[in-house]
DSSP file (Angstrom, degrees, kcal/mol; ACC not computed):
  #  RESIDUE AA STRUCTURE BP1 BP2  ACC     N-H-->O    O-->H-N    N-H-->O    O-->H-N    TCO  KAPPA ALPHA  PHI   PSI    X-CA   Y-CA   Z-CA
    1    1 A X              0   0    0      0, 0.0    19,-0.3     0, 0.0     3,-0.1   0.000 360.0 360.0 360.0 144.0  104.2  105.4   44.7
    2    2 A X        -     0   0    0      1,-0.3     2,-0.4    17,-0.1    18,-0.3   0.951 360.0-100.1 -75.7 -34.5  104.3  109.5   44.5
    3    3 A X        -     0   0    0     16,-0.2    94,-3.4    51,-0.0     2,-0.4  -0.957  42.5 -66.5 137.4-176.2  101.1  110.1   46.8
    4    4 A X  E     -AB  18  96A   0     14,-1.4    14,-1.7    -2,-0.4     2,-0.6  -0.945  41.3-149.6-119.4 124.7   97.8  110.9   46.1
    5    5 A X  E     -A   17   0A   0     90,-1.2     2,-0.6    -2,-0.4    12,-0.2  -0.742   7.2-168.4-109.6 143.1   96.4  114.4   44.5
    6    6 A X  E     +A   16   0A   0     10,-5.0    10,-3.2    -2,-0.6     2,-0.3  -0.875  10.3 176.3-116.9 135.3   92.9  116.2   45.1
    7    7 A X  E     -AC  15  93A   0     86,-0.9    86,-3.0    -2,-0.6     8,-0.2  -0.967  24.9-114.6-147.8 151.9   92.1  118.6   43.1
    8    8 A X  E     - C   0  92A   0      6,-3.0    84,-0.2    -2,-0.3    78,-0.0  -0.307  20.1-122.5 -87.7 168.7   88.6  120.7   43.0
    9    9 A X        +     0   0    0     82,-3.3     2,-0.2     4,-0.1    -1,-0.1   0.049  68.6 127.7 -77.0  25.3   86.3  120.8   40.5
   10   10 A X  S    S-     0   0    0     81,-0.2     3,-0.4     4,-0.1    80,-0.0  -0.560  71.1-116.0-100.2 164.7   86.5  124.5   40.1
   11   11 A X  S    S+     0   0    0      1,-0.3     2,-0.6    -2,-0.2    -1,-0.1   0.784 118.6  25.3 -32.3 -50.4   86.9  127.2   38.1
   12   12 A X  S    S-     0   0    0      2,-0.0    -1,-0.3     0, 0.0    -2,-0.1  -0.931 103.1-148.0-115.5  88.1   89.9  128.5   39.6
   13   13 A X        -     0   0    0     -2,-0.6     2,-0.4    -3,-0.4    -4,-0.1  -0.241  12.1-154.4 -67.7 155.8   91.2  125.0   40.9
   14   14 A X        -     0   0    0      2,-0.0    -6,-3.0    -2,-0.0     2,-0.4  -0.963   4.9-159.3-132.5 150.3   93.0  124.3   43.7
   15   15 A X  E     -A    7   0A   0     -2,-0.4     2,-0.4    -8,-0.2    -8,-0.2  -0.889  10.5-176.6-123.6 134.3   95.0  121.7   44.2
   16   16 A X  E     -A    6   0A   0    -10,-3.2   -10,-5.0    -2,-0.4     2,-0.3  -0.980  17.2-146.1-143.8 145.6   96.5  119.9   47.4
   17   17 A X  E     -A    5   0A   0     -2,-0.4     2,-0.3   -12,-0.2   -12,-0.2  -0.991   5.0-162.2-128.4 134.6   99.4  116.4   47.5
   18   18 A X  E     -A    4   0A   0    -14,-1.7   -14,-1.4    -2,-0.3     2,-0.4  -0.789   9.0-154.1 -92.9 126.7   99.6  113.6   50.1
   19   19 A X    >   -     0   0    0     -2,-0.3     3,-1.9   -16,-0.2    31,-0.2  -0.945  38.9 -82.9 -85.5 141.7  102.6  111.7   50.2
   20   20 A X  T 3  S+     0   0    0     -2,-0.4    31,-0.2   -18,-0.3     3,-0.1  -0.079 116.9  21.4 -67.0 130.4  102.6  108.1   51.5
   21   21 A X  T 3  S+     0   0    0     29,-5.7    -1,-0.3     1,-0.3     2,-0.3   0.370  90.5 103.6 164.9 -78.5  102.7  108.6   54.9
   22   22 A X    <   -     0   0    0     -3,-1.9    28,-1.0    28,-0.3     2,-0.6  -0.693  51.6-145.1-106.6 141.4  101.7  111.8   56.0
   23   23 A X  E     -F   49   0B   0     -2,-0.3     2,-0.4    26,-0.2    26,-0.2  -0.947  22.3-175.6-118.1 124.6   98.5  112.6   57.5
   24   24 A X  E     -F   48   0B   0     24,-2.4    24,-1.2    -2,-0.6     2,-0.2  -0.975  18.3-147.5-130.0 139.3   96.7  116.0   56.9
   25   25 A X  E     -F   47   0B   0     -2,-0.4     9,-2.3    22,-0.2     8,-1.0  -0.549  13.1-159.4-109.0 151.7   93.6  118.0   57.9
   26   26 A X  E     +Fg  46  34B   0     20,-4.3    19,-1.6     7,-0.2    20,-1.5  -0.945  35.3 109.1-129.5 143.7   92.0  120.2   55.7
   27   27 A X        -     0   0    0      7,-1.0     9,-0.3    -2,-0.6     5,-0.2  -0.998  65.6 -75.5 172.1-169.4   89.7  123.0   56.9
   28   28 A X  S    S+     0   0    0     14,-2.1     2,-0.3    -2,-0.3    15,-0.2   0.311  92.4  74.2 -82.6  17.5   89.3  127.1   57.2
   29   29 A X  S >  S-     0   0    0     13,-0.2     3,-3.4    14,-0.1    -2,-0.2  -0.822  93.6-107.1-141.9 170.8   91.3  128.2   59.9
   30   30 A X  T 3  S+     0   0    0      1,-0.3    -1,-0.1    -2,-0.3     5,-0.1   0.705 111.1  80.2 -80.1 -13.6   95.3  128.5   59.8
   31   31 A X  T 3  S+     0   0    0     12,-0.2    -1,-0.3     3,-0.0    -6,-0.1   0.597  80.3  92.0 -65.0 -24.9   95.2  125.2   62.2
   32   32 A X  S <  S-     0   0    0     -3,-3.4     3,-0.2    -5,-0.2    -6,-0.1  -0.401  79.6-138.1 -71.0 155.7   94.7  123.3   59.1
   33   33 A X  S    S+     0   0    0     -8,-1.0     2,-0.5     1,-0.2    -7,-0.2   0.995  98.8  30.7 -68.0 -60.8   97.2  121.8   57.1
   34   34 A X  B    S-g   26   0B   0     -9,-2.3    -7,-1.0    -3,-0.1    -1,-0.2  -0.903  82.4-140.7-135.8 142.4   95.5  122.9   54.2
   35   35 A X        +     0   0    0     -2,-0.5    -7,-0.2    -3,-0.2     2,-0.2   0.050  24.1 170.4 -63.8 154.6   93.6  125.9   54.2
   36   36 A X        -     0   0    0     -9,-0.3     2,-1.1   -10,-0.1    -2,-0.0  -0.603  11.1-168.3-155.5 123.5   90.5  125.9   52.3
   37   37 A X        +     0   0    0     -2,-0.2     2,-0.2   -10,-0.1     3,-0.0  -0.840  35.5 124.7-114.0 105.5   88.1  128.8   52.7
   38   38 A X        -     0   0    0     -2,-1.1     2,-0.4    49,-0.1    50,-0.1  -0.437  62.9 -73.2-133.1-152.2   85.1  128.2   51.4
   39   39 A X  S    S+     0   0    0      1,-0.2    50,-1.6    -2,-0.2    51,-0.4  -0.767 112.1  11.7-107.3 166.6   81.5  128.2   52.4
   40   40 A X  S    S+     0   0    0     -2,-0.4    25,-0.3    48,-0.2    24,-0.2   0.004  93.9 124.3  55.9 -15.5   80.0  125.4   54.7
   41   41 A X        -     0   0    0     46,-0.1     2,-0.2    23,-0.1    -1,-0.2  -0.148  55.5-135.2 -58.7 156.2   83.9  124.1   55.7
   42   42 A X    >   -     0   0    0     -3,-0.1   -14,-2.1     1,-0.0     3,-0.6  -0.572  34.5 -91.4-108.4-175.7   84.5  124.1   59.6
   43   43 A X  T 3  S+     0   0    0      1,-0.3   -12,-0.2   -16,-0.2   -14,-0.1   0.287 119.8  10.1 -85.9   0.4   87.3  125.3   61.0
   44   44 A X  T 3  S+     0   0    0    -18,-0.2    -1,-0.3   -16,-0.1   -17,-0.2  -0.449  77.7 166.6 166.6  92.5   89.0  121.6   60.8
   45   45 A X    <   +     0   0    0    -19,-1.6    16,-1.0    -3,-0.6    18,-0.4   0.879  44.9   1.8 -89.5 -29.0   86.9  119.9   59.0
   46   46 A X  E     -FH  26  60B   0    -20,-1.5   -20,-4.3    14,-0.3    14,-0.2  -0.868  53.7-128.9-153.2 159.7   88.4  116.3   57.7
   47   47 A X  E     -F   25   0B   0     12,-1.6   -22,-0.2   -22,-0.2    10,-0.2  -0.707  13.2-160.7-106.1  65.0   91.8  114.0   58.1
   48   48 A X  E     -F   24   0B   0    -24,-1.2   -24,-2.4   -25,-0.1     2,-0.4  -0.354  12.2-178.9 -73.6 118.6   93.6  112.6   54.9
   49   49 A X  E     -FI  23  57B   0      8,-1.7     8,-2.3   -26,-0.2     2,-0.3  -0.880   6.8-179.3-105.1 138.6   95.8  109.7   55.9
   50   50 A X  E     - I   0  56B   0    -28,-1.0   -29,-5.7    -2,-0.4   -28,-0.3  -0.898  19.4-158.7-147.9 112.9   97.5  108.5   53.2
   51   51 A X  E  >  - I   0  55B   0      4,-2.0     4,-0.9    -2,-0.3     3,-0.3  -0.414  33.7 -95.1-110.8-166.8   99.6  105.5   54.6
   52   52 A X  T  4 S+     0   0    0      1,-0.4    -1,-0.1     2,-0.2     2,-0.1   0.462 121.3  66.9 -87.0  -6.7  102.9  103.6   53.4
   53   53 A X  T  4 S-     0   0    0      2,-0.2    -1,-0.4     0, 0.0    -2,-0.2  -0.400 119.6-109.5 -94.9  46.2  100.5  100.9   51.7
   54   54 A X  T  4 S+     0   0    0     -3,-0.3     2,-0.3    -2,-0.1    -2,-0.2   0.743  76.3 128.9  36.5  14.3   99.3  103.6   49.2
   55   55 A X  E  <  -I   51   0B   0     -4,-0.9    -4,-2.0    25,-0.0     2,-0.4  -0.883  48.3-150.9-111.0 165.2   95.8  104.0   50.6
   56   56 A X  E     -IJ  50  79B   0     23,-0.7    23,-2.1    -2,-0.3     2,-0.3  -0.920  12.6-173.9-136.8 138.2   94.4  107.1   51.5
   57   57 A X  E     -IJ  49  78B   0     -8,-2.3    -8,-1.7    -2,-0.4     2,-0.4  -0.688   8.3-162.5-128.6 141.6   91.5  107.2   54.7
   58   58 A X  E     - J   0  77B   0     19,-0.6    19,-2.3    -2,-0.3     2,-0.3  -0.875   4.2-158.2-130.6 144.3   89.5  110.7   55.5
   59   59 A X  E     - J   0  76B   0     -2,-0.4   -12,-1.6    17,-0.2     2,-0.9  -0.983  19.2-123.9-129.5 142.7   88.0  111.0   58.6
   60   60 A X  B     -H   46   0B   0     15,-9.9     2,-2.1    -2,-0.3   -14,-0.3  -0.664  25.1-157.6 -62.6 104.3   84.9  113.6   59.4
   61   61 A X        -     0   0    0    -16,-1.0   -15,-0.1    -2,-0.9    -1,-0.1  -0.002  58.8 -71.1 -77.6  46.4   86.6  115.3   62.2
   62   62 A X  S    S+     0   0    0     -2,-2.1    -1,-0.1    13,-0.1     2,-0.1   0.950  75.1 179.3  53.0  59.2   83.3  116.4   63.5
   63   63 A X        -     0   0    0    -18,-0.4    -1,-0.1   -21,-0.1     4,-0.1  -0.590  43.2-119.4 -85.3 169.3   82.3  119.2   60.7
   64   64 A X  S    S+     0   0    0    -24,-0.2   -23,-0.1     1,-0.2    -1,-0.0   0.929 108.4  27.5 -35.3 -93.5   79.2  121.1   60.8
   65   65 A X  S    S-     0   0    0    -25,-0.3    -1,-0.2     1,-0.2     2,-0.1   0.071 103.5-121.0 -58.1  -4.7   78.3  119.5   57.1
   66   66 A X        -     0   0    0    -26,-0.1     2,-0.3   -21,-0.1    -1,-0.2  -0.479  15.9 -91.3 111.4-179.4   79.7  116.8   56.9
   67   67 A X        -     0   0    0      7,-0.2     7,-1.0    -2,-0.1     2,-0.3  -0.839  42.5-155.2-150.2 145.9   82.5  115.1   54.4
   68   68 A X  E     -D   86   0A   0     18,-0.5    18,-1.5    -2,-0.3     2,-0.6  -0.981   7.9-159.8-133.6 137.3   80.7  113.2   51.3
   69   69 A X  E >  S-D   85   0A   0     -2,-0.3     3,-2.4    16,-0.2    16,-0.2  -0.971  78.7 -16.4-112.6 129.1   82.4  110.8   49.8
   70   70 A X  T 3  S-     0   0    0     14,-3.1    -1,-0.2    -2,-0.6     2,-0.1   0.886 133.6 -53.4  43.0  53.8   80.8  110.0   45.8
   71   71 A X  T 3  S+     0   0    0     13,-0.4     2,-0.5    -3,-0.1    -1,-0.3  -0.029 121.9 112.7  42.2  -5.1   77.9  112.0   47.3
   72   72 A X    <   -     0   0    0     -3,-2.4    -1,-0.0    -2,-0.1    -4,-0.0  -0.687  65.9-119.6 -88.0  59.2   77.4  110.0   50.1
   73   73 A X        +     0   0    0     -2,-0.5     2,-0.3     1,-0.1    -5,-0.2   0.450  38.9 160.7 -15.1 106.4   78.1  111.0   53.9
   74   74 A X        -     0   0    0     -7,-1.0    -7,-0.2     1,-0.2     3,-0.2  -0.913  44.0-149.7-142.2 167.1   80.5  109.2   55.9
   75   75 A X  S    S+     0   0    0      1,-0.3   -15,-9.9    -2,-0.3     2,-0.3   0.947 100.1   9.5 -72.4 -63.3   82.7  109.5   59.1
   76   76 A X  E     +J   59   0B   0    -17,-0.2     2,-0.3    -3,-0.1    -1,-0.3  -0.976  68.0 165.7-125.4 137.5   85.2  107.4   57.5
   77   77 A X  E     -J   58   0B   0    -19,-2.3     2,-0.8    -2,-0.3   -19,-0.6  -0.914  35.7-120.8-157.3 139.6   85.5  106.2   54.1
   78   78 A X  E     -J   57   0B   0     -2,-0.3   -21,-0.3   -21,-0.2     2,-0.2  -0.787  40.0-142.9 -80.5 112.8   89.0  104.3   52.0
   79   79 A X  E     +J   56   0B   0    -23,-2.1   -23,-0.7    -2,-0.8     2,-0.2  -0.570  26.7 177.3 -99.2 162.4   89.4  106.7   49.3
   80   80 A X    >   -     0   0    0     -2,-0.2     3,-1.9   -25,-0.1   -25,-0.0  -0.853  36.4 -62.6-132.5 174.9   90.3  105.4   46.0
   81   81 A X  T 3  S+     0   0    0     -2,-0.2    14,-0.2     1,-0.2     3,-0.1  -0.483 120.1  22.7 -50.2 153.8   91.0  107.3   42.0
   82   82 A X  T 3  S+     0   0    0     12,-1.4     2,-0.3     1,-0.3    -1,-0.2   0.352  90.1 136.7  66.4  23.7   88.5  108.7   40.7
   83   83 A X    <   -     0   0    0     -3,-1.9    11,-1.0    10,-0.1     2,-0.4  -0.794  49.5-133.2 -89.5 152.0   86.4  109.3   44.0
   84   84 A X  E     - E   0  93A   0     -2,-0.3   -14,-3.1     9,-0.2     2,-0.6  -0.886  23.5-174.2-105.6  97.7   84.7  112.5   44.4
   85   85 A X  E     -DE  69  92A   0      7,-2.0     7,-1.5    -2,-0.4     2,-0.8  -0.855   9.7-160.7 -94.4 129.0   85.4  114.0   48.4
   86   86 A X  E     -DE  68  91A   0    -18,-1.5     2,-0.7    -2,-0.6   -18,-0.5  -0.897   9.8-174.1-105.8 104.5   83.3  117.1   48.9
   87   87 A X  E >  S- E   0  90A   0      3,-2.3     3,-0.6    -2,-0.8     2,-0.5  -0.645  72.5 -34.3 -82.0  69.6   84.6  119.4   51.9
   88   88 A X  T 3  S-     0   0    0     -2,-0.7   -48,-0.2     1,-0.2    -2,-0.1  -0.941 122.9 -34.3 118.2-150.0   82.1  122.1   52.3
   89   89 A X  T 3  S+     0   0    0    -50,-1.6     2,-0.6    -2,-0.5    -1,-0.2   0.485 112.1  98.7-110.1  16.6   81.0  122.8   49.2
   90   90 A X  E <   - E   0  87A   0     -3,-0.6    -3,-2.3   -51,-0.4     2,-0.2  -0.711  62.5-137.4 -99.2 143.5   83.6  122.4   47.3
   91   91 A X  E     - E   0  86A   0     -2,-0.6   -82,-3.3    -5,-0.2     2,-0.3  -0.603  13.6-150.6-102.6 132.4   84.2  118.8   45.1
   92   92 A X  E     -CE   8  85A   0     -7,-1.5    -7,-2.0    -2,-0.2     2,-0.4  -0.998  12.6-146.3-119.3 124.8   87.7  116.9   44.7
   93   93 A X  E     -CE   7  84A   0    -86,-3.0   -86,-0.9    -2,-0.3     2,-0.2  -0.513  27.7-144.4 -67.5 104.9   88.7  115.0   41.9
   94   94 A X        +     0   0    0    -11,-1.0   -12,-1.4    -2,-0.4     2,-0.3  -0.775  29.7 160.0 -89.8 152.7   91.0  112.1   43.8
   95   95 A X        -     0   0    0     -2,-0.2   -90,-1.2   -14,-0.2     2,-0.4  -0.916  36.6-127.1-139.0 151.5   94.4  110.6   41.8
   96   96 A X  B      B    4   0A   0     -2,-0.3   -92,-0.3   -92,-0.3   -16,-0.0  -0.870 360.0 360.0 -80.2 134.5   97.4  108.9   42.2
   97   97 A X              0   0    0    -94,-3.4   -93,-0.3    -2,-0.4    -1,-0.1   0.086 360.0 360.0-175.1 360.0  100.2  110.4   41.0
């Protein structure tokens, strides 16, 4: 398997890749693995494990706002394709690839 890719649902999208494996935090501050400066994000906001059996876990790492998984709020949640994580405000399209 290549990994897993998020990419947001914005104009100017941005795009961030998991390889089976690796675990990476996404939030505003240079402490993150990947950076995302947006509104509402904390300063380490969430955890993407994506481990050698091709699933991918976020954990809320105790943001301000939350992590939404398919609109939903959760601490930790098994992400799959085509779920929608919202960091902040910004919405990610999830894939395999």
């Amino acid at each position: 398997m290549a990994g897993w890719i998020l990419t947001s649902r914005d104009d100017d999208p941005v795009t961030f890749r998991l390889m089976p494996g690796h675990v990476k935090t996404i939030g505003r501050t240079a402490r993150a693995d990947f950076i995302l400066d947006a509104a509402l994000v904390s300063r380490v906001h969430c955890r993407l494990t994506a481990d050698k059996s091709d699933q991918l876990v976020v954990d809320d790492l105790g943001s301000t706002n939350g992590t939404l998984v398919n609109g939903k709020r959760v601490e930790r949640s098994l992400l799959k394709a085509g779920d929608v994580l919202t960091v902040g405000r910004v919405e990610f399209s999830i894939a395999q690839g």
